[in-house]
N, C-alpha and C positions, 0 to 999 in steps of 0.2 A: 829651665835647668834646675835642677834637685841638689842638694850640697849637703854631705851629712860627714860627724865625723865618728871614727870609731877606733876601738884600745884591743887589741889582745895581746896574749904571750908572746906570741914570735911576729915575723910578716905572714906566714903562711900560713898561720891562723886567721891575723887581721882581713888578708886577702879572700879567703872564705867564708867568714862573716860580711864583705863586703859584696859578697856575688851571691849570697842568700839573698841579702836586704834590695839589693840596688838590680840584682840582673847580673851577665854576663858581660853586658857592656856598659858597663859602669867603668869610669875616669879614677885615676889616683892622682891628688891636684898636689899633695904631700904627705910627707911620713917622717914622725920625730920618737924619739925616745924618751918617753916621761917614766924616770924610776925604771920598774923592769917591765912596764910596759909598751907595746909598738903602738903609738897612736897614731891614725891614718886618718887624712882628708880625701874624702872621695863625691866623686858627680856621679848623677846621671844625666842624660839628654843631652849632654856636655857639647856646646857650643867655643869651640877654639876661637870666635871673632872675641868675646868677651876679653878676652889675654892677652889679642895680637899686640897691644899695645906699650903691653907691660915687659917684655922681655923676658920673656919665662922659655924654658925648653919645651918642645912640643909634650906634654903628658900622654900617657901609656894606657892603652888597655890593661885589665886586671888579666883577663886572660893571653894576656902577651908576655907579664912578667912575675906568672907564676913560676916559683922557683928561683926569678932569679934576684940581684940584689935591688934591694929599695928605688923608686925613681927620685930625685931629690929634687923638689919643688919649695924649698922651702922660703925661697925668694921670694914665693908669694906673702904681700903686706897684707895685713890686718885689715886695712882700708878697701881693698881689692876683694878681699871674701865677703864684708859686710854688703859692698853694693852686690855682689853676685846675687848674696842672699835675701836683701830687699828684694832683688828682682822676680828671687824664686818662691818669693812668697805673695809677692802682689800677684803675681799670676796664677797661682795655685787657689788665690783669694775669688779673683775672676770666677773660675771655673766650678768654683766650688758654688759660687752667689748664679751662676747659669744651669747648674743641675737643679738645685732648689727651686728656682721657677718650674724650671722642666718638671722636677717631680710636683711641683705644689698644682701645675697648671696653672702659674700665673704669667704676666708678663709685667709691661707695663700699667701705673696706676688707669691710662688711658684704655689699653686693651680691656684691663678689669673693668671698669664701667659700662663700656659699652657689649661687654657679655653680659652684665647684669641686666642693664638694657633691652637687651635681647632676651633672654631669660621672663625678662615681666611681659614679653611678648610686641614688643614695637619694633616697627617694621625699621631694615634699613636704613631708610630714606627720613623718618623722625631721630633715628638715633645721631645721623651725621646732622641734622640742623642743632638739635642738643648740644652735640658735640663742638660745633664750630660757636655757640654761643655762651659755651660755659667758660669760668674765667679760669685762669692760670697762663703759664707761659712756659719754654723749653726747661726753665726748671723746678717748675711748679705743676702738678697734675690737678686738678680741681676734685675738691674732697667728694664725695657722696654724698651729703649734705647739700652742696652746692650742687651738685648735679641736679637733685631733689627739685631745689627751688627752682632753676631752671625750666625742670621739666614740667611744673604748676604754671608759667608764665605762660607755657605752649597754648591754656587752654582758655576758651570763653566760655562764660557762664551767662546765662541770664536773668538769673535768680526769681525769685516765685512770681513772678508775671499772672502769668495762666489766673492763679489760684485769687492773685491781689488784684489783677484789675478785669479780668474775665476777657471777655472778644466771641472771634467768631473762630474756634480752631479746628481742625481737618488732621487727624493723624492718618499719615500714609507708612509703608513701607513691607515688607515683603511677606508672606503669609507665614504664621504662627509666631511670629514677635513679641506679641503679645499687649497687640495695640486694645482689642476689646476690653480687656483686664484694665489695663492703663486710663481707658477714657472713663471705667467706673468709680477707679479711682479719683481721678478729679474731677469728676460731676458728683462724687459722696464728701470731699474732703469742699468742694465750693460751698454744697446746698447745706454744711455743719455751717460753716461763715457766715453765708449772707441769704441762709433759707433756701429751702425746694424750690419756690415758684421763681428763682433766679438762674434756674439750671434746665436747660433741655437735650434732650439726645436725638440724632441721623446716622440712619446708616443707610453707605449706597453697598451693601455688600447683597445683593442680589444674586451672585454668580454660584455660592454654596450654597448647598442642603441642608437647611436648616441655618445658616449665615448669620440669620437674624436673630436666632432665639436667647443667644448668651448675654446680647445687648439688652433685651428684650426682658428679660430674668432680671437683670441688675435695675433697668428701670423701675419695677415693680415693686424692685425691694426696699430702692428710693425716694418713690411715690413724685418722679418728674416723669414729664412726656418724651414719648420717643416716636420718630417718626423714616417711613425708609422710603428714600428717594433711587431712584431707577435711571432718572435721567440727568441730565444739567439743567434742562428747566425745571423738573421736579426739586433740584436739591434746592438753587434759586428761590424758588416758590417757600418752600420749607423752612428757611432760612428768615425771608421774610416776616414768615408768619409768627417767629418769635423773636424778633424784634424789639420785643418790650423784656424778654431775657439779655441779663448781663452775661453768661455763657451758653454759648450754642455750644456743642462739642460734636463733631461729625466721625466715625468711627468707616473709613474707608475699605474697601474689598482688597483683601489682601493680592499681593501679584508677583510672580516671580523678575527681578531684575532683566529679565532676558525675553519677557512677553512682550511680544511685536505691537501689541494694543498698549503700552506701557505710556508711551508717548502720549497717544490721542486722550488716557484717561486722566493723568495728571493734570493738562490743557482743559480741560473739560471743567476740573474742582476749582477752577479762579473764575471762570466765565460770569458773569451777574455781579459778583460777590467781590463788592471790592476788597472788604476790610479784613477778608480772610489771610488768617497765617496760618501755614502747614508747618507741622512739625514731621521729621523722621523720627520712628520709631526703629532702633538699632538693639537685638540683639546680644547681650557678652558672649551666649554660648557661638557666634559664628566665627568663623575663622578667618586669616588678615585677607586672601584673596578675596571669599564672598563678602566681608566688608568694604573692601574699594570697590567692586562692582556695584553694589546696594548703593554705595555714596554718589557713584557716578551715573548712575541710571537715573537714581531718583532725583538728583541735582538739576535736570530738566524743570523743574518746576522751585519756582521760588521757593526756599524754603528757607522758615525764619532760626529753626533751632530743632539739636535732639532732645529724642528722651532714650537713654539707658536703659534698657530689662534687663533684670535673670540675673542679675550681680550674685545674687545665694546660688548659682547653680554654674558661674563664671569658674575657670582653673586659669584664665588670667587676663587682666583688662588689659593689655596693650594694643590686641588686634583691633579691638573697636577703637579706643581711643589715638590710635595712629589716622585712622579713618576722618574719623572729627578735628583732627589738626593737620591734615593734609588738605581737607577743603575749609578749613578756617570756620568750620560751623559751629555755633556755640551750645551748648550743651545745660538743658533747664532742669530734668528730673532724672532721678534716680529712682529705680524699684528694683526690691531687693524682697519680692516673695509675690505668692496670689492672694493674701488678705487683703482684702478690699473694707475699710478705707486705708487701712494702718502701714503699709509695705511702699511706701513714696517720699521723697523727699527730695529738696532743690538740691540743686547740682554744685559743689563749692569747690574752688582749684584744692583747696585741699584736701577734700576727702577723695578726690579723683584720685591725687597723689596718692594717699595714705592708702584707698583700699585696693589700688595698684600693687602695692607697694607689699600689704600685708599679703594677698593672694599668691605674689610670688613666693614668698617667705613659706607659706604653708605650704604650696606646693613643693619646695627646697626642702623643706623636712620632712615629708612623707617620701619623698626618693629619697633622702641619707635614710629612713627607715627601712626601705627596701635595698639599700646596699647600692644606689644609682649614685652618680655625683651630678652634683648641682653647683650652680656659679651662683646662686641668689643667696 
């Protein structure tokens, strides 16, 4: 209910300015004479429970007592109008704080997060674990910030392993990833460490035309040995034979998640070879379904940790990284171009955050550039 009050010369002016402002069915709640003016109290949306109380005579439509004499309410207290008018302004208050969501497209602090969430590209299922571990309470929403930190807890890292203490490593994962590039990189950034003759390269990629030759290229340029294995006793054997190398680095035949031989080949790269760890090579540019497929396909075989590609050609790191915190796998490098050795580096909760976080933002501003809206 609406309460407003208004002055003219006569009533039957006051009355017409009240049925401009308010409608036709607008209330006259009273009418007094101040000087040679008619001052009128008038409603709209006029609620008769609000009065039942108070002993007042039932109040008149305006359109019922045009013409005739004044309805006289003036019984109405002072006390009486003020709660009316509390009330008609806490609600008017409401409605007003519920359009501006409506128009801003916002709701609650919690809805906004988890669009944002959504927005940086994480799947459903990481946003509601986020969400149920973030702090606040029903009347506290958990700032951004906090959501932030949060969201860096989700991940494991393994930090420079690889590069600090060498092993025997086998990157797998689906074709064009860009595992070849990757293993040049850490067979170029080991042999700067701890010299060439502690670095060798395998490749079982046999299946392509020409498969070999990229690996093959970067050896040369490295000046370390490379050798291409066919079989599982071939790689075994191969493996062996450098032995007295602190990193073996094995660059595996790419395969589609969905290859009926996926199974038998994964099974094959542990055979002989105890001390092998496989890393998955994951993608930014694939999208959140072919990364839980990739995750789950390839998860058949032990696998000690990712490696991240393509972050420079990424529009946003969620879909991977929902991938690697749904199967709790830890995450060791980062590449972010195809300069070999310069484009790699370990994996940190925070830069995972951070360049999450700025990719959404850029992509956020290139759609307000285009006239799109954006939640990030």
């Amino acid at each position: 209910m609406r309460i407003e009050r208004f002055a003219a010369d006569d009533m039957s002016r006051a009355i017409k300015v009240v049925k401009a402002a308010m409608g036709p069915e607008a209330v006259i709640l009273s009418n007094t004479r101040v000087g040679n003016k008619i001052e009128i109290l008038a409603a709209s949306d006029y609620d008769e429970s609000l009065f039942a109380s108070m002993k007042v005579p039932a109040a008149e439509r305006v359109m019922d007592v045009a013409g005739r004499a004044p309805v006289d309410v003036d019984t109405l207290s002072l006390q009486s109008e003020l709660k009316a008018l509390k009330l008609s302004l806490e609600t008017e208050l409401e409605a007003l704080k519920k359009r501006r969501d409506e128009i801003a497209g916002t709701g609650t602090a919690g809805d906004i997060i988890a669009r944002r969430l959504s927005f940086m590209g994480y799947s459903p299922e990481v946003i509601s674990a986020i969400a149920r571990r973030c702090p606040g309470d029903s009347d506290r929403a958990p700032s951004w910030g906090e959501t932030l930190k949060v969201l860096g807890s989700c991940f494991q890292t393994t930090g420079d392993d690889i590069l600090r203490e060498g092993g025997v490593i086998a990157l797998v994962g689906a074709t064009g990833v860009g595992k070849t590039t990757t293993a040049a990189k850490l067979a170029a950034q080991f042999a700067f460490r701890h010299g060439r003759d502690q670095v060798a390269l395998i490749t079982t990629d046999t299946l392509r035309i020409g498969g070999q030759e990229g690996l093959k290229s970067y050896a040369r340029a490295l000046g370390v040995p490379m050798e291409v294995a066919s079989t599982r006793q071939e790689l075994a054997s191969r493996v062996r034979s450098f032995r007295d190398r602190k990193l073996v680095l094995i660059d595996t035949a790419g395969m589609s998640q969905r290859d009926v031989n996926l199974a038998r080949h994964l099974v094959s790269l542990g055979d002989g070879i105890g001390n092998l760890k496989s890393y998955l090579v994951l993608s930014c540019t694939s999208q959140l379904g072919l990364v839980q497929e990739v995750t789950k396909a390839f998860g058949r075989v032990s696998l000690h940790a990712a490696i991240i590609t393509k972050t420079d050609e990424a529009v946003s790191l969620g879909p991977v990284l929902s991938g690697v915190i749904r199967t709790k796998l830890p995450v060791a490098y980062l590449c972010d171009g195809q300069d070999v050795p310069e484009d790699i580096e370990p994996a940190e909760r925070k830069t995972l955050v951070m360049l999450s976080r700025e990719l959404a933002e850029h992509r956020g501003e290139r759609m307000r550039q285009g006239g799109l809206k954006a939640h990030a």
